[in-house]
C-alpha positions in Angstrom: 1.1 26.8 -4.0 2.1 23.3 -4.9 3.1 23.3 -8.8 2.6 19.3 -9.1 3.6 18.3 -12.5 3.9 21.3 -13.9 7.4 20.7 -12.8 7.9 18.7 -15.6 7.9 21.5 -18.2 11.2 22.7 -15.8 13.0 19.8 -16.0 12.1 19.5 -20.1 13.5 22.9 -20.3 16.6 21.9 -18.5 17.3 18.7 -20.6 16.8 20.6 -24.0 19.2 23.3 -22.8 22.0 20.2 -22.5 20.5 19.0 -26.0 21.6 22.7 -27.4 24.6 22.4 -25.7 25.9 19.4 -27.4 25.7 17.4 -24.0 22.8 15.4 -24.6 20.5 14.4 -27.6 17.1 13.3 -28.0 17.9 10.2 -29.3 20.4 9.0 -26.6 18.7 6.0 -25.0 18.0 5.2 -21.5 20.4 2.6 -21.4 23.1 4.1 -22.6 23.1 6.9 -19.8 21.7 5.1 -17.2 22.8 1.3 -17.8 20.9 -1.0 -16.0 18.2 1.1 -14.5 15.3 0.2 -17.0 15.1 -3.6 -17.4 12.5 -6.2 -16.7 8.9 -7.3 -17.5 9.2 -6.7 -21.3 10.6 -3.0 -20.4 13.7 -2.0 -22.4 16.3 0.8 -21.6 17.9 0.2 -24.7 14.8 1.0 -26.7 13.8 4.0 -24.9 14.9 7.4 -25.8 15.3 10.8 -23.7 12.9 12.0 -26.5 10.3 9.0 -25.7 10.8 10.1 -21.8 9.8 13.8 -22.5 6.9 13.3 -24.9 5.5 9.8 -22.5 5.9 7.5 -25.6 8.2 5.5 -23.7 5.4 2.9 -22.8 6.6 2.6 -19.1 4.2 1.8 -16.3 3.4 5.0 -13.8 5.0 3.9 -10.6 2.4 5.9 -8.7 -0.3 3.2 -8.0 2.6 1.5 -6.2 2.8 3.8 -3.6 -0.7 4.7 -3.2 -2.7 1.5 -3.5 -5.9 2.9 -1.4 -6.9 5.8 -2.4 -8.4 7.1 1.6 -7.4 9.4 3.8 -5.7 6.7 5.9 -3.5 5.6 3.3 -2.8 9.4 2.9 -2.0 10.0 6.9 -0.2 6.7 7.1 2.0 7.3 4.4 2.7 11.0 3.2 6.1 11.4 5.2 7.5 8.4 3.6 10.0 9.2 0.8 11.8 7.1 -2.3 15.1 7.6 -4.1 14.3 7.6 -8.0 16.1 4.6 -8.3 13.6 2.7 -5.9 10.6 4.5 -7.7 11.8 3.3 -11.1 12.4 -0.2 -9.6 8.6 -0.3 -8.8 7.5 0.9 -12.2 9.5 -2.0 -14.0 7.9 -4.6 -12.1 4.8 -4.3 -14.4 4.6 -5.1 -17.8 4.8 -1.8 -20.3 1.5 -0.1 -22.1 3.4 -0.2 -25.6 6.6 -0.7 -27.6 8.6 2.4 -27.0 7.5 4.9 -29.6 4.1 2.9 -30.8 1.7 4.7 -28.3 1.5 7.5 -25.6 0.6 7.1 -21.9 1.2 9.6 -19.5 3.8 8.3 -16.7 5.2 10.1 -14.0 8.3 7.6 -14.4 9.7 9.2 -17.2 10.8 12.1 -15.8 11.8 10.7 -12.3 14.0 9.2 -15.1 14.7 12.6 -16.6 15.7 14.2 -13.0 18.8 10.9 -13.1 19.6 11.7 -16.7 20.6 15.6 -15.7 22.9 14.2 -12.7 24.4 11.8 -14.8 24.6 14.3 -17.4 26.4 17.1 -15.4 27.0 15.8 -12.4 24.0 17.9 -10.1 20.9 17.2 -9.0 18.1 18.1 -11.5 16.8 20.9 -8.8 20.3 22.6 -8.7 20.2 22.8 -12.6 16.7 24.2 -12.3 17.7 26.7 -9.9 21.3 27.6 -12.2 19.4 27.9 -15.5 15.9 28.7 -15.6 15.0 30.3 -11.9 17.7 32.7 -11.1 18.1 34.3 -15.0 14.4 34.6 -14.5 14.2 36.1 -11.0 11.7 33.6 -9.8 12.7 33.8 -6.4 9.2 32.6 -5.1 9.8 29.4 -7.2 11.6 26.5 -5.7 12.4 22.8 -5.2 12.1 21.9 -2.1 12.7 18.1 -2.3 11.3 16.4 0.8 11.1 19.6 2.9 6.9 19.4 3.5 6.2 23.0 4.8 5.0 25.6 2.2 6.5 29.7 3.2 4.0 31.9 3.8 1.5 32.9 2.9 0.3 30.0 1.0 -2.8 28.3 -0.4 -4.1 25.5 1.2 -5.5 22.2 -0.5 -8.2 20.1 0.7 -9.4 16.6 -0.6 -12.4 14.7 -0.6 -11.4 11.0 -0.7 -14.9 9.5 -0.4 -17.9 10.9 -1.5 -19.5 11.0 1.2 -16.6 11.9 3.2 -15.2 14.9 4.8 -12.9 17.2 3.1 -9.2 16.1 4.7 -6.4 19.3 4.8 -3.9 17.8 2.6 -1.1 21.1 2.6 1.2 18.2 3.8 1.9 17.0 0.4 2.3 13.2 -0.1 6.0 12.6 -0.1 6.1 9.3 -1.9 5.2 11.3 -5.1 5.4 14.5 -4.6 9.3 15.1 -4.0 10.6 14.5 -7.1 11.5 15.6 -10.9 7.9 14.6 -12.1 6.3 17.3 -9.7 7.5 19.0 -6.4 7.9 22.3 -7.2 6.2 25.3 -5.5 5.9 28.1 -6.3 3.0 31.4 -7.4 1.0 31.7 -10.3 2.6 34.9 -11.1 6.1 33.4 -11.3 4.8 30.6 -13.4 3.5 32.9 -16.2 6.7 34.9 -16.3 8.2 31.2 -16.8 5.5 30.1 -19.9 6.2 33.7 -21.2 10.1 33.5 -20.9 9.8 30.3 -22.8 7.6 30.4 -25.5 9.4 33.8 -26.2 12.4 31.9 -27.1 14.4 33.2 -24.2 15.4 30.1 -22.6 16.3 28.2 -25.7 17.3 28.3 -28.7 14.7 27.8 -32.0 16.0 24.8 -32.8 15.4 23.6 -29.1 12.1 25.1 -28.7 10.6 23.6 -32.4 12.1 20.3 -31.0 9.6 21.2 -27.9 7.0 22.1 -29.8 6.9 19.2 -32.4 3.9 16.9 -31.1 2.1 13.5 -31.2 -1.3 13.2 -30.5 -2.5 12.5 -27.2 -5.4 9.4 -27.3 -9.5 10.5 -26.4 -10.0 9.5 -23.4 -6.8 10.4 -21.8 -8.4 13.2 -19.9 -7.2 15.8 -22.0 -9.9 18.5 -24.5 -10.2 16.7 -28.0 -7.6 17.9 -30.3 -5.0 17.8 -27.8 -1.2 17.0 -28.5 1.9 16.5 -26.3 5.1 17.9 -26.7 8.3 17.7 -24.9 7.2 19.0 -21.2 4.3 21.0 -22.8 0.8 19.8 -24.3 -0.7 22.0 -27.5 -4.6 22.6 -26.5 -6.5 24.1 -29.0 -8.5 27.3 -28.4 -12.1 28.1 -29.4 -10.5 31.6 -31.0 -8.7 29.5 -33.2 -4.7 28.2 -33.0 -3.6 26.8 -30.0 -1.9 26.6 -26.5 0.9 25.9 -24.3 1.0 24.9 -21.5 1.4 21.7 -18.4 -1.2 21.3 -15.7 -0.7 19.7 -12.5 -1.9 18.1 -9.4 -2.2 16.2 -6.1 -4.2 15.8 -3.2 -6.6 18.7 -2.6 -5.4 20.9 -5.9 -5.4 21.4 -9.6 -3.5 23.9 -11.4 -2.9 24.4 -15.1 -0.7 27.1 -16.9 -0.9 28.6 -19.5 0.3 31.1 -22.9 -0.4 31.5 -26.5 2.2 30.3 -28.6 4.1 34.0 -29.1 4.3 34.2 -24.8 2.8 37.5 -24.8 -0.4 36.4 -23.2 0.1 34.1 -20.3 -2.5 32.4 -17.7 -2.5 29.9 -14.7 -5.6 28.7 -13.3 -5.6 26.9 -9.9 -8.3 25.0 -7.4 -7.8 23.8 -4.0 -10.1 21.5 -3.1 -11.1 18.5 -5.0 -14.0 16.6 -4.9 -14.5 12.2 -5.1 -17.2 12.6 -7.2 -16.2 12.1 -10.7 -19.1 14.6 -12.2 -17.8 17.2 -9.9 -14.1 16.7 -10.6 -14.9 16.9 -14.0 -17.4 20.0 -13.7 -14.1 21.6 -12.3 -12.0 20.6 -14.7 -14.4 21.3 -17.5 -14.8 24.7 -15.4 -10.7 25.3 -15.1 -10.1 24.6 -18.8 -12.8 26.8 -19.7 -11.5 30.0 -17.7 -7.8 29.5 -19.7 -9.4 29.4 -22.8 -11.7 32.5 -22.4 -8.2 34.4 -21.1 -6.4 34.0 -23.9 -8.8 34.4 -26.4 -9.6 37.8 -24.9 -9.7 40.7 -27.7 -8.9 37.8 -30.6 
């Protein structure tokens, strides 16, 4: 199945194991490792940090609106085998004015990690999905994982995702993912919902980083109500914190695109581990949310099992 953003908890992964290597630090700004790239409409490179990219206090505009400005299933059919460089979808996002000063606010943004994938070339000199691959995939053995870039086809067998774009519309097979944002570091993966709890358990086990990297990880703002997310919640570097009904809290990224929803999860030890996924998605908004009220609901009663 597609992973969407749960991607982005990868690619976090990936940057804090260059931060525990001494190759990269949280408070290295945009500018400095990618000069030139973030500039225009009140948004500021040199103000930005890699730790304001992880945690979406950066204040950029999302570029995604850009390339879907219609949300129908003819802008979907006309448009899903076109692709961007990160530099073009970066370019987009600029053009608009930011949310906040960097660091006074949190808005999601898929931009900052397209900005994220450029920082790890720059960084070592390979793409963000190589690194992936090097670090995190094979010393797990998720071989069922993968980044498959622009290539649209998912290996069988596979899941497949339908979407409702109006509500009184068909459901449209949307498998095909939409290239212009689904290709990149801020959510192409693919992979099983075995694999990815082996991942959420490898990690918040402490066996991809080191403490110091995974406190930095764990260390949270608060996420605003009404940002879609259960009350209470707080974001991390490439994980949110949700709190659970048993008491504490979890781990975890969710993701999604046309037709699907998934969202992983584990308690904060990694010895219990979860990941919930839908594939179809409705245009009414009390549905959606039913779903996602019914998705969220499902990861909380795992985990607290036996507390």
């Amino acid at each position: 199945m597609r992973l969407g953003s749960v991607t982005k908890t990868f690619v976090a992964t990936v940057v804090l194991q260059l931060v525990d290597e001494g190759r990269l630090t949280l408070d290295r700004t945009v500018e400095e490792l990618l000069p030139g790239v973030v500039s225009g409409a009140g948004n500021d490179g040199r103000k930005i940090t890699v730790r304001d990219l992880l945690q979406h206090t950066s204040g950029l505009p999302d570029y995604t609106a850009d390339v879907f400005p219609e949300p129908s299933a003819r802008t979907y059919h006309a448009n899903r085998w076109r692709s961007y460089r990160p530099e073009q979808l970066v370019a987009l996002a600029v053009r608009h004015e930011p949310a906040f000063a960097p660091g006074a606010g949190w808005a999601y943004s898929n931009t900052n990690y397209v900005l994220a994938g450029m920082i790890i070339r720059k960084v070592t000199g390979r793409s963000w999905e190589q690194q992936v691959h090097e670090r995190v995939l094979r010393p797990l053995g998720l071989r069922r994982t993968d980044t498959p870039g622009v290539w649209p086809f998912l290996p069988e067998p596979h899941a497949a995702d339908y979407q409702q774009f109006a509500e009184d519309g068909p459901l449209v097979d949307t498998t095909i993912p939409y290239r212009p944002f689904d290709t990149g570091a801020d959510g192409s993966m693919t992979g099983t919902a075995h694999e990815l709890n082996r991942f959420f358990a490898a990690l918040a086990g402490g066996r991809l980083l080191t403490p110091a990297a995974l406190a930095a990880m764990r260390t949270t703002v608060p996420v605003p109500e009404g940002s879609g997310h259960p009350a209470g919640t707080r974001d991390g570097l490439g994980v949110f914190s949700t709190p659970l009904s048993c008491g504490g809290s979890h781990l975890g990224h969710g993701g999604s695109g046309f037709g699907y929803v998934v969202l992983a999860a584990t308690t904060a030890d990694g010895r219990r581990t979860v990941t919930v996924s839908a594939h179809s998605r409705p245009a009414d908004p009390a549905a959606a949310a039913r779903q996602e009220e019914a998705r969220r609901d499902l990861v909380d009663r795992a985990l607290c099992l036996g507390r």
